[in-house]
Backbone bond lengths (Angstrom), bond angles and torsions (degrees), N, CA, C in turn:
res aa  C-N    CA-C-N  psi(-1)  N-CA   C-N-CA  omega(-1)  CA-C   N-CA-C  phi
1 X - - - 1.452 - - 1.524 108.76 -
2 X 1.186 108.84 161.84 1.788 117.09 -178.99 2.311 92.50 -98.06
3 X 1.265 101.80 157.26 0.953 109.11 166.78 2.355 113.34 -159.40
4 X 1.054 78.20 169.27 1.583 82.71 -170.26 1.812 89.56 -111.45
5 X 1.259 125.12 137.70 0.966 135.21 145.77 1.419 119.06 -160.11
6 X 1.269 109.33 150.43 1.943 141.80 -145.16 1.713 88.91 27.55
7 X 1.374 116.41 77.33 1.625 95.11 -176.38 1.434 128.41 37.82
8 X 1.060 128.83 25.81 1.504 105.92 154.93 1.904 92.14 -115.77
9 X 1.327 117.48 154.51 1.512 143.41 161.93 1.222 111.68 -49.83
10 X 1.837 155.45 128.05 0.751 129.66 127.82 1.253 132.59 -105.96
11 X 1.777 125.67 171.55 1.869 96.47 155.19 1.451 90.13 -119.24
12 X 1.742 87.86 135.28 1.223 114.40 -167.04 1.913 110.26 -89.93
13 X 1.183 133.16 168.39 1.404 122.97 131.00 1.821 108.51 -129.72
14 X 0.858 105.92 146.08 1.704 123.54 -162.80 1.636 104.00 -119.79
15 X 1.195 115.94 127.08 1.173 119.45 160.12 1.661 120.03 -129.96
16 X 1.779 115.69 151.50 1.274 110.05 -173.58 1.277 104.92 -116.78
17 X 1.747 116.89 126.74 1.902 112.45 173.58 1.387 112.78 -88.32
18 X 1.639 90.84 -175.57 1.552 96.68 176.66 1.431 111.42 -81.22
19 X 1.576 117.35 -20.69 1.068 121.30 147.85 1.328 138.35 -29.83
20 X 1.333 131.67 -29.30 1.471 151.35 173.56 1.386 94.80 82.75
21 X 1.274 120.62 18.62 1.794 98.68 164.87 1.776 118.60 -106.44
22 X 0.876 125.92 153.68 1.407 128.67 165.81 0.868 146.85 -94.50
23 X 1.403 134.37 104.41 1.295 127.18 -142.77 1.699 105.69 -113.19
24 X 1.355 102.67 130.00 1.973 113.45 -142.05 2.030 73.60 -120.62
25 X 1.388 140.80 110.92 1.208 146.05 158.29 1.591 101.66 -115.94
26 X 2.003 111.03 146.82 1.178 119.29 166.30 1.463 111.73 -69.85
27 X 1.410 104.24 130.31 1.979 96.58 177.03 1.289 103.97 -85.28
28 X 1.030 136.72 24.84 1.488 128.97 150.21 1.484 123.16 -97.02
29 X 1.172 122.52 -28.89 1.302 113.42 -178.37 1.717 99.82 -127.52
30 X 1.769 117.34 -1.45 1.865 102.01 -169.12 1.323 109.91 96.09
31 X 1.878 128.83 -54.57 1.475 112.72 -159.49 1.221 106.96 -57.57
32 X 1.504 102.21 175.33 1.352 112.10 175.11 1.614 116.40 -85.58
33 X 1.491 129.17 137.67 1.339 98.11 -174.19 1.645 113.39 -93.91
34 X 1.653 123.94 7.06 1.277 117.13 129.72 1.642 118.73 -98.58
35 X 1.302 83.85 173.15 2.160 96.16 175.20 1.689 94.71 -51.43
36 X 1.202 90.29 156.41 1.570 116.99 177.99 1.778 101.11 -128.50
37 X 1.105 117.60 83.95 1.801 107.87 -179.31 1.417 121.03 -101.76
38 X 1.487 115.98 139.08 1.100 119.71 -163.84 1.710 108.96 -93.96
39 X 1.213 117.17 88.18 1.561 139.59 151.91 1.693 107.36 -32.74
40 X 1.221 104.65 128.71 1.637 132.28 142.12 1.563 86.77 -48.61
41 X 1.449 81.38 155.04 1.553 95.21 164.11 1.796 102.46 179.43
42 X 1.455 125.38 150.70 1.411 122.53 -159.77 1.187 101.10 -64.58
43 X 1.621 91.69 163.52 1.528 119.88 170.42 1.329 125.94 -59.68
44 X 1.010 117.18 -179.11 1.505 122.89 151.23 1.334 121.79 -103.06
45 X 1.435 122.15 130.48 1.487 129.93 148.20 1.172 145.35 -65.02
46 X 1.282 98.96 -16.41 2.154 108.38 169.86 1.485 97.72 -66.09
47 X 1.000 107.36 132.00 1.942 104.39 168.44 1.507 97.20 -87.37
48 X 1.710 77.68 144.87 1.656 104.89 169.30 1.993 100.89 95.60
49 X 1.344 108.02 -9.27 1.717 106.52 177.92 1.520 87.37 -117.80
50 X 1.601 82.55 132.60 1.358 124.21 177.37 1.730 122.89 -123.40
51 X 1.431 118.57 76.39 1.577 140.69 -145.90 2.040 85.92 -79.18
52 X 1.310 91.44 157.87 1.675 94.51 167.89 1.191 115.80 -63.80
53 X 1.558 125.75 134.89 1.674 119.19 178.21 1.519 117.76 -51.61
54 X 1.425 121.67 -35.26 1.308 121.20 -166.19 1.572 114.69 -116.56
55 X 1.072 130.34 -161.06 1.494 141.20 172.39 1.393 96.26 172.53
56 X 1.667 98.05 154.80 1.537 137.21 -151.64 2.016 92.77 -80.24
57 X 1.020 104.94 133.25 1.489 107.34 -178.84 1.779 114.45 -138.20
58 X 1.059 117.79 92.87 1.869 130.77 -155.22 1.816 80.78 -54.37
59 X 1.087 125.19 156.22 1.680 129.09 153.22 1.327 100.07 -86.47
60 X 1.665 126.91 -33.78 1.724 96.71 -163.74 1.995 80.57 -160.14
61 X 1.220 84.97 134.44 1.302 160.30 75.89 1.808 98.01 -152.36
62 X 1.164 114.35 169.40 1.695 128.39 178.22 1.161 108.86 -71.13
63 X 1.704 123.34 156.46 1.603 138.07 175.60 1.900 73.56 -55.77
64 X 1.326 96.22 144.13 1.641 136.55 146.24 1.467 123.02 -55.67
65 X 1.392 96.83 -55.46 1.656 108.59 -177.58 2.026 103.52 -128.92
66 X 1.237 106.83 -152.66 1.495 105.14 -167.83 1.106 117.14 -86.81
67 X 1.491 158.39 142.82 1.163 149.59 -176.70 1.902 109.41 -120.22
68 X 1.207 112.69 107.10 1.529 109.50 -170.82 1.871 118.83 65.29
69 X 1.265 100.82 147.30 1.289 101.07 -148.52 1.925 99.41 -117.83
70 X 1.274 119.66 151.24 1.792 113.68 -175.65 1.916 78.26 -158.12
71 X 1.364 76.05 -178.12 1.747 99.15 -158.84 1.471 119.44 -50.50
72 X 1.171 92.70 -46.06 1.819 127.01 -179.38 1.766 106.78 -53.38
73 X 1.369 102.77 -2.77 1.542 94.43 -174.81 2.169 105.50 -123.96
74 X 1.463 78.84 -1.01 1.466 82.76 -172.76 1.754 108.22 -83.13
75 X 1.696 109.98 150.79 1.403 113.18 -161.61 1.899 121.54 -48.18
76 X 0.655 128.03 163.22 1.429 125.21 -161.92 1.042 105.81 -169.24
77 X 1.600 152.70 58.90 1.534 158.35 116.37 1.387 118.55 -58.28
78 X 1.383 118.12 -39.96 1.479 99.59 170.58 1.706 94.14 -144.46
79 X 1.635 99.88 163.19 0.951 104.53 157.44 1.464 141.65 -30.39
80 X 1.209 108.20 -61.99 1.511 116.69 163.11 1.763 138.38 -57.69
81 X 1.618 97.10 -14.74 1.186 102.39 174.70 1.800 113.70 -84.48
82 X 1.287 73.93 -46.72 1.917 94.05 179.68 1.936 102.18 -48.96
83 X 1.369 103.40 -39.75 1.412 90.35 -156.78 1.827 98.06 -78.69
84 X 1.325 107.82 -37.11 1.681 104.59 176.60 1.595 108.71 -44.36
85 X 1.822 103.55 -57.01 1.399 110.98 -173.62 1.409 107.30 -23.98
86 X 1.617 98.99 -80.29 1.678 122.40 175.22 1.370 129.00 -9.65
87 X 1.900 98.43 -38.23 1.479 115.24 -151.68 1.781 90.65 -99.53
88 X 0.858 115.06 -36.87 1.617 136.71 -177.33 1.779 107.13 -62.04
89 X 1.958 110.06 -67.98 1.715 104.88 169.43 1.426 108.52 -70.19
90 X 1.389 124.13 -15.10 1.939 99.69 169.04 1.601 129.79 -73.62
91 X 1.654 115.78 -8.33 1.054 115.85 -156.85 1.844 86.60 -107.74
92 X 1.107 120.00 18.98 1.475 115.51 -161.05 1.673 102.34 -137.78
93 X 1.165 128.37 145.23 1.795 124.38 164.27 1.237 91.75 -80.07
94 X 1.323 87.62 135.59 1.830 117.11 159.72 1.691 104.72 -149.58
95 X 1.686 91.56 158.26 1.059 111.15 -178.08 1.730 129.69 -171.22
96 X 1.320 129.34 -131.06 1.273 112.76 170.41 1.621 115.10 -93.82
97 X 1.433 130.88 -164.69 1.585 112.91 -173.25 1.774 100.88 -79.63
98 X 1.118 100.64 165.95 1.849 103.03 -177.51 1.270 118.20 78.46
99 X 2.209 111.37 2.21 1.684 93.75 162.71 1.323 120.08 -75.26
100 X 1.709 112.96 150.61 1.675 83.96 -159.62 1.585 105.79 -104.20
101 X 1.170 127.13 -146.87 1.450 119.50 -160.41 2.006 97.31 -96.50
102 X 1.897 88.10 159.04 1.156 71.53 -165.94 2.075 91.97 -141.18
103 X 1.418 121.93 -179.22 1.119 132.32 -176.58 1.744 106.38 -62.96
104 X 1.461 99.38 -43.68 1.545 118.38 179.91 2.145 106.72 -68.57
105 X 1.021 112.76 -34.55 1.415 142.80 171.11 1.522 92.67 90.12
106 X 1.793 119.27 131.44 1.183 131.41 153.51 1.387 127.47 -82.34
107 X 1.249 100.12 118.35 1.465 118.21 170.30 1.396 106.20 -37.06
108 X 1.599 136.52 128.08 1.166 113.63 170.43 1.448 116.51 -138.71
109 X 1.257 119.35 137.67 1.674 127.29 -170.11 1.500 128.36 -125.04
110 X 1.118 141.70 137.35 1.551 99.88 -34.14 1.662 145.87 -55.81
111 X 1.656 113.48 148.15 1.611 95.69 -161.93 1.612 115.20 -87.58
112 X 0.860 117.77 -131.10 1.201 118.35 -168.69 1.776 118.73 -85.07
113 X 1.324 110.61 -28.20 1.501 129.53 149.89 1.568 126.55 -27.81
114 X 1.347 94.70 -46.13 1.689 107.49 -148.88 1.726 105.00 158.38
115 X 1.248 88.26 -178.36 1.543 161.78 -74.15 1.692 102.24 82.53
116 X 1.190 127.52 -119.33 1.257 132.63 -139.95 1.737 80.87 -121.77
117 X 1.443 108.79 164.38 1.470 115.83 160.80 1.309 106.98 -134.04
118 X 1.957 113.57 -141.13 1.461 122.17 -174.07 1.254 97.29 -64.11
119 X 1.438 150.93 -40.10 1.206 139.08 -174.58 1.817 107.17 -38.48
120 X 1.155 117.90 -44.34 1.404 106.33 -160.92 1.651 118.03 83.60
121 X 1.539 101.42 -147.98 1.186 107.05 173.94 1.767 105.74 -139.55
122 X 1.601 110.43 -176.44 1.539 111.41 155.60 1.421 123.95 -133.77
123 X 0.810 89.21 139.87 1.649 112.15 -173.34 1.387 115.04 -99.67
124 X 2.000 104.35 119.12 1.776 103.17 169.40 1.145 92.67 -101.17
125 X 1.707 108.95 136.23 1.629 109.55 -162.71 1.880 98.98 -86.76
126 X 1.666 94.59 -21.23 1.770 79.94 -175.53 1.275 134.10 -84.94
127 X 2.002 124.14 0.88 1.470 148.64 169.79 1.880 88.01 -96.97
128 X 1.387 115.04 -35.20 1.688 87.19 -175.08 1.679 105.31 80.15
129 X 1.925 110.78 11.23 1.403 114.00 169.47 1.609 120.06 -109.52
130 X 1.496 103.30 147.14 1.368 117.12 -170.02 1.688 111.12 -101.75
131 X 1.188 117.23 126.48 1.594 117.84 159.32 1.835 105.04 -114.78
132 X 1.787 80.95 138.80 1.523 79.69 175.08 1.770 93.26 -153.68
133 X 1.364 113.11 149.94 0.962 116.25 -163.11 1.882 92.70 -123.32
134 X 1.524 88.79 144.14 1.530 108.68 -170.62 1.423 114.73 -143.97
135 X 1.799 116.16 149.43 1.401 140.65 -149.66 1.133 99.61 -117.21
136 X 1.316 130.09 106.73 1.757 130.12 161.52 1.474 117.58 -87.17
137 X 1.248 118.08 101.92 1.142 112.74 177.30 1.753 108.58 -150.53
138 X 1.509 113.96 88.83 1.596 88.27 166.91 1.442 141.45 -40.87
139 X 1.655 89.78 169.00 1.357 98.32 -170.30 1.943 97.40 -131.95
140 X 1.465 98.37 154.81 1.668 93.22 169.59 1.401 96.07 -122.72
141 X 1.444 86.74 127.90 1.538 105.85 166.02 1.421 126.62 -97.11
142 X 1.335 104.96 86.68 1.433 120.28 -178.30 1.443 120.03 -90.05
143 X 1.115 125.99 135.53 1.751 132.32 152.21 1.238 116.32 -129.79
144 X 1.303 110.69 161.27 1.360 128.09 -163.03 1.604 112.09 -132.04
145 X 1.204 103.72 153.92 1.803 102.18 -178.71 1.564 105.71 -92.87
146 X 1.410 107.92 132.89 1.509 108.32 -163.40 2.014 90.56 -87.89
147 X 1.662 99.09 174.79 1.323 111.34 171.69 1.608 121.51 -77.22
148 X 1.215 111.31 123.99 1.779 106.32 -179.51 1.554 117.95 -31.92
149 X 0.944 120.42 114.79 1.393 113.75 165.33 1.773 105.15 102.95
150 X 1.133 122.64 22.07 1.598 114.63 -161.39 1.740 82.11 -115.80
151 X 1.475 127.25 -42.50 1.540 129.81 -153.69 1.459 120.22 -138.65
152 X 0.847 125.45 152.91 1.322 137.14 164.53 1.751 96.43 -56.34
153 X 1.135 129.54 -82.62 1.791 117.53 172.69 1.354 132.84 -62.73
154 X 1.430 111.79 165.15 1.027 108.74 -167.29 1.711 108.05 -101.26
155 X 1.402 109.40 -4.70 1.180 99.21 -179.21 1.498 99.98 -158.08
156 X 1.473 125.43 131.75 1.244 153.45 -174.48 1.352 139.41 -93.85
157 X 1.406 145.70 88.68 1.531 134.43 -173.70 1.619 113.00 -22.91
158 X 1.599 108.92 110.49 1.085 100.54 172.18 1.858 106.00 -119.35
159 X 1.454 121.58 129.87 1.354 151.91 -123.19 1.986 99.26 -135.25
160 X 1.131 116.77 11.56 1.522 127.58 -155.53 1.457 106.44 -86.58
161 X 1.732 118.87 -32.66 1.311 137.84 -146.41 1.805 100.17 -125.63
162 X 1.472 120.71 120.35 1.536 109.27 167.26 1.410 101.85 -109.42
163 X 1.321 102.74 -178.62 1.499 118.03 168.62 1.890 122.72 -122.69
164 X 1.112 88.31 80.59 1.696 122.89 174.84 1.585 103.82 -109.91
165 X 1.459 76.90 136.06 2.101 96.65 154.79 1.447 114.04 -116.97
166 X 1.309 106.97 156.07 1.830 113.70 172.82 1.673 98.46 63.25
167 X 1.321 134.30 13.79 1.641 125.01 -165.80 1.096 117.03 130.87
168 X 1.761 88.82 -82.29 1.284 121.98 -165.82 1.766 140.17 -123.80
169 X 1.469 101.23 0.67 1.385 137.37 173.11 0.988 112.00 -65.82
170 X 1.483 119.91 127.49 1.770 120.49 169.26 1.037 96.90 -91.69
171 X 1.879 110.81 141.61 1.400 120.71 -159.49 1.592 98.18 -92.59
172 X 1.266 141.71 10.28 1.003 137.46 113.84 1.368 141.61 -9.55
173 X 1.462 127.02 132.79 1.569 115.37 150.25 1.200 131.21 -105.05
174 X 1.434 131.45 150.82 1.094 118.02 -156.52 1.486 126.60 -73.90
175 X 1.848 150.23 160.76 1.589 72.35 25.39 1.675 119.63 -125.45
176 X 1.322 115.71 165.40 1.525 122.15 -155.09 1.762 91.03 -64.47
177 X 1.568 126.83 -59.51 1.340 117.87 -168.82 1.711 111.61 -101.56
178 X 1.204 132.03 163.33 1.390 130.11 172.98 2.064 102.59 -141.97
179 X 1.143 90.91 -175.86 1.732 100.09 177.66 1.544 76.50 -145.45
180 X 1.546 126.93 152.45 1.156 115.98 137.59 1.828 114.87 -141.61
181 X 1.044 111.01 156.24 1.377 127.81 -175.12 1.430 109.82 -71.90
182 X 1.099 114.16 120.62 1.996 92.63 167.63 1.813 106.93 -157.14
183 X 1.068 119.64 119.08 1.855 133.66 174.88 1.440 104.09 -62.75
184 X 1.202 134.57 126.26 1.277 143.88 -135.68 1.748 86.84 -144.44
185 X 1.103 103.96 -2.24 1.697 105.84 161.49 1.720 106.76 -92.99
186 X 0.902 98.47 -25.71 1.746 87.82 161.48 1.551 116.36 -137.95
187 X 1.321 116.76 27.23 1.575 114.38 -179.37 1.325 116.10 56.67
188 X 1.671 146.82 5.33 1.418 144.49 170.31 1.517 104.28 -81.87
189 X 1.106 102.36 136.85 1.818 118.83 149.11 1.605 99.14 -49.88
190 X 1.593 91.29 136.11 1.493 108.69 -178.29 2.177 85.63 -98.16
191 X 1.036 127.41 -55.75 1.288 137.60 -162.95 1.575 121.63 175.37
192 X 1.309 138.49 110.43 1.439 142.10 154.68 1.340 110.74 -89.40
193 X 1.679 95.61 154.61 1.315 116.87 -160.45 1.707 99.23 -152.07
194 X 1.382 110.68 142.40 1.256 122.41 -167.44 2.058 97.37 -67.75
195 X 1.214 109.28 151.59 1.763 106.69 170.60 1.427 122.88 -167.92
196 X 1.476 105.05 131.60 1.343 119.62 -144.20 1.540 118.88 98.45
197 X 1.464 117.78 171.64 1.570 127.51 160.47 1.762 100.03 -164.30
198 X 1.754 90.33 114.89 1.608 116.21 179.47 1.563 92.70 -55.17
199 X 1.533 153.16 103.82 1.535 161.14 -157.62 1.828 87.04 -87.95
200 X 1.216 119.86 -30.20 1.323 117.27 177.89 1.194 127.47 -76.04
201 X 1.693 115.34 -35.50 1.689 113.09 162.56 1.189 118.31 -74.02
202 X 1.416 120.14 -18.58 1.368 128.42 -154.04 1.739 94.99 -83.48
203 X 1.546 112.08 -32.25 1.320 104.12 -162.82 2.069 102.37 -105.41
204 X 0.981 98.30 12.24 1.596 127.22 -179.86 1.956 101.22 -39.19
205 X 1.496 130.07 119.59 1.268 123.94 -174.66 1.616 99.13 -47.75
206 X 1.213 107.58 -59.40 1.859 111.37 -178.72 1.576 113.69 -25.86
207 X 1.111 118.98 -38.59 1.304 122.35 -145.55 1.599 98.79 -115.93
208 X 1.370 105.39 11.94 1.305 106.42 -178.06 1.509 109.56 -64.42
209 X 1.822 125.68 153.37 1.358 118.12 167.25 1.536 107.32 59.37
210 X 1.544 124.59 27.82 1.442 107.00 -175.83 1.991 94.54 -115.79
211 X 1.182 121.93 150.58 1.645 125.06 157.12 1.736 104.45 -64.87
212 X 1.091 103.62 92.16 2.007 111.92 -178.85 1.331 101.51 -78.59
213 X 1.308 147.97 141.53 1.137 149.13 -137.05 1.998 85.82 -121.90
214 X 1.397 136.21 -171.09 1.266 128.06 171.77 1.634 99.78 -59.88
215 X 1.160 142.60 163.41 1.499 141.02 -156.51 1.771 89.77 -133.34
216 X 1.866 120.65 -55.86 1.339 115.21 -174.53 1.605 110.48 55.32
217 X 1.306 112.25 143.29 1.743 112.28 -176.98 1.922 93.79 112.40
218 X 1.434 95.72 131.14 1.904 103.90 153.76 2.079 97.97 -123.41
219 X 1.714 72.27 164.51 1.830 83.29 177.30 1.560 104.14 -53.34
220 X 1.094 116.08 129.81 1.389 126.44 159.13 1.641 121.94 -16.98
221 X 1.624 125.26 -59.76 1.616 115.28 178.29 2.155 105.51 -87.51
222 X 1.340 87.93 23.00 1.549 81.60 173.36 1.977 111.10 -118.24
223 X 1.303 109.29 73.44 1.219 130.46 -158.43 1.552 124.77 20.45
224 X 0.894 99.10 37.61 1.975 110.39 173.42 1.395 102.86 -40.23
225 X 1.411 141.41 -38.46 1.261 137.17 -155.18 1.452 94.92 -87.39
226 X 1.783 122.38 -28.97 1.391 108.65 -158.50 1.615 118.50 -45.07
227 X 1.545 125.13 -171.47 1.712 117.00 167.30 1.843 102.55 -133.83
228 X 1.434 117.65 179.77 1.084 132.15 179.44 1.605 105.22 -84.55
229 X 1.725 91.70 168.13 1.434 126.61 172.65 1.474 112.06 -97.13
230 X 0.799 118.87 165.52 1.756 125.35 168.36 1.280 101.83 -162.83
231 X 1.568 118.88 137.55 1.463 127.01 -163.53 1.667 96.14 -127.34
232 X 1.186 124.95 154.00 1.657 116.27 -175.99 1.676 94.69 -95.18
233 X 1.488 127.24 17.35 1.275 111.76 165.29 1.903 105.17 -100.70
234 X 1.486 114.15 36.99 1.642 124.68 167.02 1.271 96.16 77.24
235 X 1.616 144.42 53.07 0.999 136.31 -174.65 1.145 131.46 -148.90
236 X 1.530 137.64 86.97 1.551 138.20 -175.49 1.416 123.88 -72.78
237 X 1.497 113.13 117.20 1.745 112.85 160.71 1.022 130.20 -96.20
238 X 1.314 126.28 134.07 1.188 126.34 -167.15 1.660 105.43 -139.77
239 X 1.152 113.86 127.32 1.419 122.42 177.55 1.918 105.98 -94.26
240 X 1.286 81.01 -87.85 1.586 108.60 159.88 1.937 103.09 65.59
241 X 1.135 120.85 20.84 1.709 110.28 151.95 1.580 90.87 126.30
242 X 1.517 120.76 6.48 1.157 124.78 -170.81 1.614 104.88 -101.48
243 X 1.436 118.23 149.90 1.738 108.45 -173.37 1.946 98.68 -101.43
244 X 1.549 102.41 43.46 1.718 109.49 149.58 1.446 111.63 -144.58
245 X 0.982 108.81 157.37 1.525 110.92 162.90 1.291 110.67 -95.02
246 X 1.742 116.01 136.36 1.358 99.03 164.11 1.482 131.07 -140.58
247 X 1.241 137.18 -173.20 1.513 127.38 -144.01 1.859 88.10 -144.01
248 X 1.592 104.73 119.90 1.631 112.05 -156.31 1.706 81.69 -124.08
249 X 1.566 118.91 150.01 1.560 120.06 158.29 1.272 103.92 -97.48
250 X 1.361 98.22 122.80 1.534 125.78 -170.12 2.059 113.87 -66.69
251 X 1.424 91.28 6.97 1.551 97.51 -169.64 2.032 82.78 -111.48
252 X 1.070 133.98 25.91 1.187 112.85 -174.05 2.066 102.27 160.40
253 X 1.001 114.46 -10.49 1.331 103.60 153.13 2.187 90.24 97.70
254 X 1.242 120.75 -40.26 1.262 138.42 175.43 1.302 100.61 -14.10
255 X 1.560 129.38 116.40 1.525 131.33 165.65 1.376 115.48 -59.79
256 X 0.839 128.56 122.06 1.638 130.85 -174.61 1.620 106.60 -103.03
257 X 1.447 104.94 -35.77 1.756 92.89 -175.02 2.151 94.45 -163.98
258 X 0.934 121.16 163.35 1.277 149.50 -159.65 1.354 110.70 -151.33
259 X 2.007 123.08 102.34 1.437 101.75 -178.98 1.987 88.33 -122.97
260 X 1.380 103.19 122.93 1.777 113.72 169.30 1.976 101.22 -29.63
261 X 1.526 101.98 141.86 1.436 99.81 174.18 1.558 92.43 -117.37
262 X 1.556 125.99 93.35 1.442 124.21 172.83 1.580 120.34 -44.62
263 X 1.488 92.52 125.76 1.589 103.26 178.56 1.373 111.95 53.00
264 X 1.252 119.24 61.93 1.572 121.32 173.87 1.425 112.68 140.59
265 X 1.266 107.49 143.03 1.628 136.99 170.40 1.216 109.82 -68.61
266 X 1.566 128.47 145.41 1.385 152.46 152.50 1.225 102.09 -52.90
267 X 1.842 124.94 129.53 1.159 110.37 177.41 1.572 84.53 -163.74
268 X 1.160 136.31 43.03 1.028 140.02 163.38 1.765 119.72 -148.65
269 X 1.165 131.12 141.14 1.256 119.75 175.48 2.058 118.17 -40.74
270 X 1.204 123.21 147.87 1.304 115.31 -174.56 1.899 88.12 -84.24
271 X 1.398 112.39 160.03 1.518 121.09 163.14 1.259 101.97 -124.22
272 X 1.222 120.28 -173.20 1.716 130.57 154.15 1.035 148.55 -140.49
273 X 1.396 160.92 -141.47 1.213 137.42 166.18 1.679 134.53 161.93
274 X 1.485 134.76 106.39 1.229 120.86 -147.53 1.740 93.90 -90.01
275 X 1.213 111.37 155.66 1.241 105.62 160.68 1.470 115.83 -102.96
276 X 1.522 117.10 -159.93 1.314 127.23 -174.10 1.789 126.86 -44.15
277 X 1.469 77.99 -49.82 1.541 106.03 -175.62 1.739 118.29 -81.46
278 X 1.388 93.57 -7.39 1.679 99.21 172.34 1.482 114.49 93.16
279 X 0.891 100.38 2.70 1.818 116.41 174.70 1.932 113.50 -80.06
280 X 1.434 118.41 117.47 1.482 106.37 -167.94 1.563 111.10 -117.12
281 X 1.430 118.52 128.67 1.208 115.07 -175.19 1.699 113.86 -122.62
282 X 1.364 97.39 169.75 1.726 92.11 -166.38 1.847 87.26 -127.60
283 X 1.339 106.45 147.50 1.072 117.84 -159.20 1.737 112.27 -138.23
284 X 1.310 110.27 138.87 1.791 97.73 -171.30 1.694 96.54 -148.25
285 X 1.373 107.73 133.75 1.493 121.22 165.01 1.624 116.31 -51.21
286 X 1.380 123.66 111.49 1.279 125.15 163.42 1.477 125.71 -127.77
287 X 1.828 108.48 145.85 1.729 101.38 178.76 1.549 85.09 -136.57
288 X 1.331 97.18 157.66 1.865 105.10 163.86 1.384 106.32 -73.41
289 X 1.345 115.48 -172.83 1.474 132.98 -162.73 1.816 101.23 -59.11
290 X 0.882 106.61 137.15 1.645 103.38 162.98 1.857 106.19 85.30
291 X 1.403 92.30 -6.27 2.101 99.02 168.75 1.326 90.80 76.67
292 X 1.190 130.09 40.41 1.739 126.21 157.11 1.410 109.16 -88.80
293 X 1.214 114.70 148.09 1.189 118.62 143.84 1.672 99.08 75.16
294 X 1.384 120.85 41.23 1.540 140.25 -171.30 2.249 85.60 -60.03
295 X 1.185 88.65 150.27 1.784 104.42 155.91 1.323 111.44 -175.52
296 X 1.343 109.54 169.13 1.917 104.67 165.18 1.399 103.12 -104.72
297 X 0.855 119.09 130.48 1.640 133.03 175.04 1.634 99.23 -95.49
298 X 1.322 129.95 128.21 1.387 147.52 -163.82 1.915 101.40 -112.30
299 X 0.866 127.15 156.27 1.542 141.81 159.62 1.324 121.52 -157.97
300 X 1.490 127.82 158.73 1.275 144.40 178.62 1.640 126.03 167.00
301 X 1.216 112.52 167.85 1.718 118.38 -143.06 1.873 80.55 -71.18
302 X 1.701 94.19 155.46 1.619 100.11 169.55 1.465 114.24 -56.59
303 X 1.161 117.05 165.91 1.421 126.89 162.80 1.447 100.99 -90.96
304 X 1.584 101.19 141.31 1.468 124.60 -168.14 1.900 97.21 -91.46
């Protein structure tokens, strides 16, 4: 994309991590067209691993989604959840993003999901604004000490232990998914907004009889990673693991329309497309649970 910043023109290329940062480089020469600073960041606790001291830290634009996780983020509807939560991040290292995995297993944020995934983002090339939609969901980064003589290492991803409350609760609060807006001509958030609702936490015994605030987030193999559309008539689609598609004003995040995706979840970026006759439709990959029964489901305004 081209962008304007402090008055001078650039052409940019932009990329979004799972990290939730964005990395805005000139495609003519690579730099970044903000600082890129190289952060301290913790050690390691496995003995005998020795991690790089630093990692790459964009100055502008801001994480998307959460970066490292502390108390203040852990679930809080009831008493009882909060206190499991509590009991669950004390027995674990945590810290800021880039602590790395550990024997104790580190909580890690963003997890392995996101920040952002293959979806990417979309770009209206003529505001020079970015939507990208992002997955909060820790991860524990566990390893384990293998048996003498079984491996070449001494220590192995071990995957045995999640981080749930009540079962099935992310010890998290919400919310689990977001979209957010952000002008990449000056690196600020334009506005985020919660997107999606996990139908499975929402209907959670715990959470029974409670005022649930927007929740945002789909189950993980129900395309959580997908990304948005952006149309130059001011208009974002977003499927993204949810069983609607929907149509957001890109000046403010505002739902404009919601169309049912029969028998199946969004799990592919939406595209679009006019045909012959001048008629334009937007189109999104969908399968039911378990990737059966894959199709593209098509939509667009009636004919007058």
């Amino acid at each position: 994309m081209t962008i304007e910043v402090g008055g001078r023109e650039i052409d940019a290329v932009v990329a979004v991590g799972k990290t939730a940062f964005t990395y805005v480089l000139d495609r003519e020469t690579g730099e970044p067209v903000w600082p890129v600073e190289e952060r301290a960041v913790p050690e390691s606790t496995v003995p005998g691993e020795v991690p790089w001291p630093t990692q790459p830290f964009p100055a502008r634009p801001a994480p998307f989604s959460r970066q490292g996780i502390t108390e203040d983020d852990l679930i809080d509807f009831t008493p009882e959840l909060r206190a499991e939560a509590l009991e669950v991040f004390r027995r674990h290292r945590t810290g800021p993003i880039f602590t790395p995995p550990s024997v104790d297993g580190t909580i890690m944020m963003p997890g392995l999901i996101g920040g952002a995934g293959w979806g990417g983002a979309a770009i209206d090339p003529e505001s020079g604004h970015m939507f990208v939609k992002a997955y909060d969901d820790p991860f524990l980064a566990r390893v384990a000490e293998v048996e003498p003589g079984s491996g070449d290492a001494d220590y192995l991803p071990n995957f045995a232990s999640s981080l749930s409350v009540a079962g099935s609760l992310p010890i998290l609060k919400p919310p689990y998914g977001t979209i957010t807006a952000i002008d990449l001509n000056t690196g600020d958030h334009l506005w985020q907004r919660p997107f999606g609702d996990d139908s499975a936490i929402r209907a959670h015994p715990a959470l029974a009889g409670l005022d649930l605030p927007p929740m945002g987030g789909t189950p993980q193999s129900h395309g959580t990673t997908s990304g948005p559309l952006a149309t130059a008539g001011g208009v974002v689609f977003l499927a993204g693991g949810t069983p609607w598609l929907e149509a957001m004003d890109v000046s403010d995040g505002e739902t404009l329309w919601r169309g049912g995706l029969a028998g199946g979840l969004g799990r592919g970026n939406p595209m679009t497309y006019r045909t012959r006759s001048g008629r334009q439709f937007v189109v999104v990959a969908t399968s039911a649970d378990g990737q059966i029964d894959s199709k593209l489901q098509a939509f667009a305004l009636p004919t007058r």
